[in-house]
C-alpha positions as CSV (number, residue, x, y, z in Angstrom):
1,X,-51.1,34.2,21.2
2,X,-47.8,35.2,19.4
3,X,-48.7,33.7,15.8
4,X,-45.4,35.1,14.1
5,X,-43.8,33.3,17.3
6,X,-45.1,29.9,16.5
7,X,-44.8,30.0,12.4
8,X,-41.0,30.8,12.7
9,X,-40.4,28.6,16.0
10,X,-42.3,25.6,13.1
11,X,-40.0,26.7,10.2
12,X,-36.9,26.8,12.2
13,X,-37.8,23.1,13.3
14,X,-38.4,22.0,9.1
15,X,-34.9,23.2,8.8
16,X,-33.3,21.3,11.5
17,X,-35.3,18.3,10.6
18,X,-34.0,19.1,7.0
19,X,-30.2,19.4,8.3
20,X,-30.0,15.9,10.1
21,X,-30.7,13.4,6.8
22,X,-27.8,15.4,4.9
23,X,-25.7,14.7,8.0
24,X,-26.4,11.1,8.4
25,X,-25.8,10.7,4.6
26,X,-22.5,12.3,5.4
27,X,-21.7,10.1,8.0
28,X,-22.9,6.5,6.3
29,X,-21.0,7.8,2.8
30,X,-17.6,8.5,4.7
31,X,-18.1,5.2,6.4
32,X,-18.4,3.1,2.7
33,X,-14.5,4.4,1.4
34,X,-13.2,3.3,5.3
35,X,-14.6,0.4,5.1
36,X,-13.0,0.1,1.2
37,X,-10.0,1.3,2.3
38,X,-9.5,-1.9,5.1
39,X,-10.6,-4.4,2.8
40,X,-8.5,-3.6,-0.2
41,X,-5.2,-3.5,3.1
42,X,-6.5,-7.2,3.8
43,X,-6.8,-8.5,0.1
44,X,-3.1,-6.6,-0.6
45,X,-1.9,-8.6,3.4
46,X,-2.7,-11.7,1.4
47,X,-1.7,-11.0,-1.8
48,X,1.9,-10.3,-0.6
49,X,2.1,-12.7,1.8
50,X,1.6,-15.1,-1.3
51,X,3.8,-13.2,-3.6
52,X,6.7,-13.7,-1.0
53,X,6.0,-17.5,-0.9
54,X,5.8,-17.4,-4.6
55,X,9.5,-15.8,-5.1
56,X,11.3,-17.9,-2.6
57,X,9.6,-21.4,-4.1
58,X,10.6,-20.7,-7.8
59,X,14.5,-21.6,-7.7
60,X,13.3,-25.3,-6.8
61,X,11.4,-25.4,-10.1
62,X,14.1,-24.2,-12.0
63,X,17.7,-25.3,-12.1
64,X,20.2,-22.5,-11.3
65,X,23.8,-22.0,-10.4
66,X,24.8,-22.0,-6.8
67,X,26.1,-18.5,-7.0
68,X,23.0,-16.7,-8.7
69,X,20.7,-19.0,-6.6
70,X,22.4,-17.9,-3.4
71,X,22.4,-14.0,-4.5
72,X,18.9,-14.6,-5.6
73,X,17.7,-15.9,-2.2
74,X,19.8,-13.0,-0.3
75,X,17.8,-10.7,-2.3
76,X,14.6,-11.8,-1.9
77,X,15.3,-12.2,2.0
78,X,16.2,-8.7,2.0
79,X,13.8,-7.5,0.0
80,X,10.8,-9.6,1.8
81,X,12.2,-7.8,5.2
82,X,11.1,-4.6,3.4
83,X,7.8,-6.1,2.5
84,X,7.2,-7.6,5.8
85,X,7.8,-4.4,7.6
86,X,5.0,-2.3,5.1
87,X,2.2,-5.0,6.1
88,X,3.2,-4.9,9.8
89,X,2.5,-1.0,9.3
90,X,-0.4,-1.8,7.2
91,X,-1.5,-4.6,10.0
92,X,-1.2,-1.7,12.8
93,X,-3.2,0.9,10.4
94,X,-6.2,-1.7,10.1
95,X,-6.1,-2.5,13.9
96,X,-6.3,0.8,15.0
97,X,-8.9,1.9,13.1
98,X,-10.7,-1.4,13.6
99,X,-13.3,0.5,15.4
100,X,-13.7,3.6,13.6
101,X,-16.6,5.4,13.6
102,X,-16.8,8.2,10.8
103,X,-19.3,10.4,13.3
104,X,-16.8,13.2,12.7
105,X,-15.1,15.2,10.9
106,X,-12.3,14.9,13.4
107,X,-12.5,11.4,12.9
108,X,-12.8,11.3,9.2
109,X,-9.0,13.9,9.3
110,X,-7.4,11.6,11.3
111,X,-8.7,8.3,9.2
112,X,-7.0,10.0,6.3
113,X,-3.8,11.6,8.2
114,X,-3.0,7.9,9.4
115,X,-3.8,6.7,6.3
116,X,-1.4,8.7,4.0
117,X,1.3,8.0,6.6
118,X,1.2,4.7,6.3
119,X,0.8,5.2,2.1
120,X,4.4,7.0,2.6
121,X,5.6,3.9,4.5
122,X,5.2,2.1,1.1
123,X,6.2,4.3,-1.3
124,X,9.5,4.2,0.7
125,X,9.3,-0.1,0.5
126,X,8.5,0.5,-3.2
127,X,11.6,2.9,-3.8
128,X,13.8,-0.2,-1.7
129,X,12.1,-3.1,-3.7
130,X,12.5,-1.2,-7.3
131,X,16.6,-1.0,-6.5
132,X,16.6,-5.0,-5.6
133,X,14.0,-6.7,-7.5
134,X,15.5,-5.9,-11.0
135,X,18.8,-7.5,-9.8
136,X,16.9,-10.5,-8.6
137,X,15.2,-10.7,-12.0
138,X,18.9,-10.4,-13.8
139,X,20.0,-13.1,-11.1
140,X,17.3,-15.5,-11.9
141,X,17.5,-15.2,-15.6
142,X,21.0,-15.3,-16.1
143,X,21.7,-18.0,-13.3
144,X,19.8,-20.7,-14.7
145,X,22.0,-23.8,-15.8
146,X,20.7,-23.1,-19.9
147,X,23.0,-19.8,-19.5
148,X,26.6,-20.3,-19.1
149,X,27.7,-19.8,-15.6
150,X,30.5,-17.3,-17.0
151,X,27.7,-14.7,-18.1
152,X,26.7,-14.6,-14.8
153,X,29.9,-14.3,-12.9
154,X,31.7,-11.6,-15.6
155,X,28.5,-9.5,-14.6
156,X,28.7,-9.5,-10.9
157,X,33.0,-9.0,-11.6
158,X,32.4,-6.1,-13.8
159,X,34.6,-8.5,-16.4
160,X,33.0,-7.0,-19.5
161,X,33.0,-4.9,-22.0
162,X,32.3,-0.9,-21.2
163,X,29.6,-1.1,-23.8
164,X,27.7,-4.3,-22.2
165,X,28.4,-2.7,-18.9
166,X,26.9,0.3,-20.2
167,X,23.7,-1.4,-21.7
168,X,23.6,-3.4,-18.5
169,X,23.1,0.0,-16.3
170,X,20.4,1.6,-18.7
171,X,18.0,-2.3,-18.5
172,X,18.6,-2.1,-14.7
173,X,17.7,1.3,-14.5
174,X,14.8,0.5,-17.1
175,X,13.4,-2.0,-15.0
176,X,14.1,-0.5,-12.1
177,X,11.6,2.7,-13.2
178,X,9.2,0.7,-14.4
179,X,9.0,-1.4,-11.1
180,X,8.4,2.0,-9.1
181,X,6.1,3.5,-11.7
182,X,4.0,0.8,-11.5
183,X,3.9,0.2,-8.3
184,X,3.1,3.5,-7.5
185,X,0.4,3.9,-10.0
186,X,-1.3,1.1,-8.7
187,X,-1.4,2.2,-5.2
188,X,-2.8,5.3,-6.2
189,X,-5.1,3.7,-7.7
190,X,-5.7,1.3,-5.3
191,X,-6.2,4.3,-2.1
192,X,-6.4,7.6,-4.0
193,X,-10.3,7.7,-4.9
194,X,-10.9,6.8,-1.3
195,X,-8.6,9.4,-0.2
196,X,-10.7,11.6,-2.5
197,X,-14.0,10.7,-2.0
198,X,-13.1,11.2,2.0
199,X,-12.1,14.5,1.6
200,X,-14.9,16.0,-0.5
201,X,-16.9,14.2,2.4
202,X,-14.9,16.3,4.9
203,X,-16.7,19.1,3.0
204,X,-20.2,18.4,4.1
205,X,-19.7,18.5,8.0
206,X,-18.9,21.9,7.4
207,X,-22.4,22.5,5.5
C-alpha cells in the first residue's frame, strides 16, 4: 500500500472539511445585512406613509389663510407624488428580492447593484423634496391667521424690499441644505453599513 497516497489523500480531506464552515459562515453572515436591509425598507414604507398623513392633517389643526393653505396642500401633493414613487421603487426592491438566497457571490453583487439603484432613486426624491418642503414650511408659518395675510402675499408677489428678498433666498436655501444633508446622512446611515458589511462579505467567497 501507497502510505504517502493515503496521508495526503486524509490531509487534503481536513482541508476541505476546513473550507466548508468558513463558507457557510459567509453565506449565513451575508444573509443577516439582507435581511436588515428589508426590514429597515418596511419600518421607512410605514414611516412615510404616516409622515404623508401627518403633513396633509395639520392645516385642520391650525387656522390658515386660503391662499397659503391652498399652496401648502399643492405642495405637499406634489411633493407626496415624489415620495410615493421612492416607496413604489422601494416596494418593487423588497419584492424582488423577497426570496433571496445569499448562496452567492453572484447573488450577494446583484443584492447590492439593485440595492444602490434604488438608494439613487431617493437621493433624487430627496434633491425634489429639499427644493419644496422649505417652501411649504415658509407657507405654513407665514399663512396662519396670527400673521397678517399681507406678509404672505408680498412674499409670493416679490412686493418687498431687495434686502428681505435677499434674506428670504439665503433661509430658503438654508433650509433647503439642511433638508438634503440630513436626509442624506441619514440614509447613509440607515443602508451604508449594510452596503459595507456586504461587500467585505463579497471578499470571502473569493477565499
Amino acid at each position: 500500500m501507497n502510505f504517502d497516497n493515503i496521508k495526503n489523500k486524509m490531509d487534503s480531506e481536513r482541508m476541505d472539511d476546513m473550507q466548508v464552515p468558513s463558507k457557510i459562515e459567509g453565506i449565513e453572515s451575508s444573509n443577516m445585512p439582507i435581511r436588515n436591509v428589508k426590514k429597515t425598507m418596511k419600518s421607512e414604507i410605514v414611516t412615510q406613509l404616516i409622515c404623508i398623513v401627518v403633513f396633509f392633517a395639520v392645516p385642520s389643526f391650525v387656522n390658515m389663510h386660503q391662499l397659503p393653505k391652498s399652496i401648502y396642500y399643492i405642495l405637499m401633493f406634489i411633493t407626496s407624488l415624489i415620495t410615493v414613487g421612492y416607496l413604489i421603487k422601494m416596494s418593487w426592491f423588497i419584492n424582488k428580492t423577497g426570496n433571496l438566497n445569499a448562496d452567492s457571490k453572484e447573488t450577494v453583487l446583484t443584492f447590492i447593484h439593485d440595492l444602490q439603484l434604488t438608494l439613487e432613486v431617493y437621493k433624487t426624491a430627496i434633491i425634489a423634496g429639499s427644493l419644496l418642503l422649505p417652501f411649504a414650511f415658509i407657507t405654513f408659518i407665514l399663512g396662519s391667521e396670527l400673521v397678517d395675510e399681507k406678509v404672505f402675499t408680498n412674499l409670493i408677489l416679490l412686493n418687498i424690499s431687495p434686502i428681505m428678498l435677499t434674506l428670504s433666498a439665503m433661509v430658503y436655501i438654508i433650509l433647503a441644505g439642511v433638508i438634503y444633508f440630513i436626509t442624506v446622512y441619514w440614509s447613509n446611515k440607515l443602508y451604508g453599513e449594510h452596503i459595507k458589511k456586504l461587500e467585505t462579505i463579497l471578499k470571502e467567497f473569493d477565499n
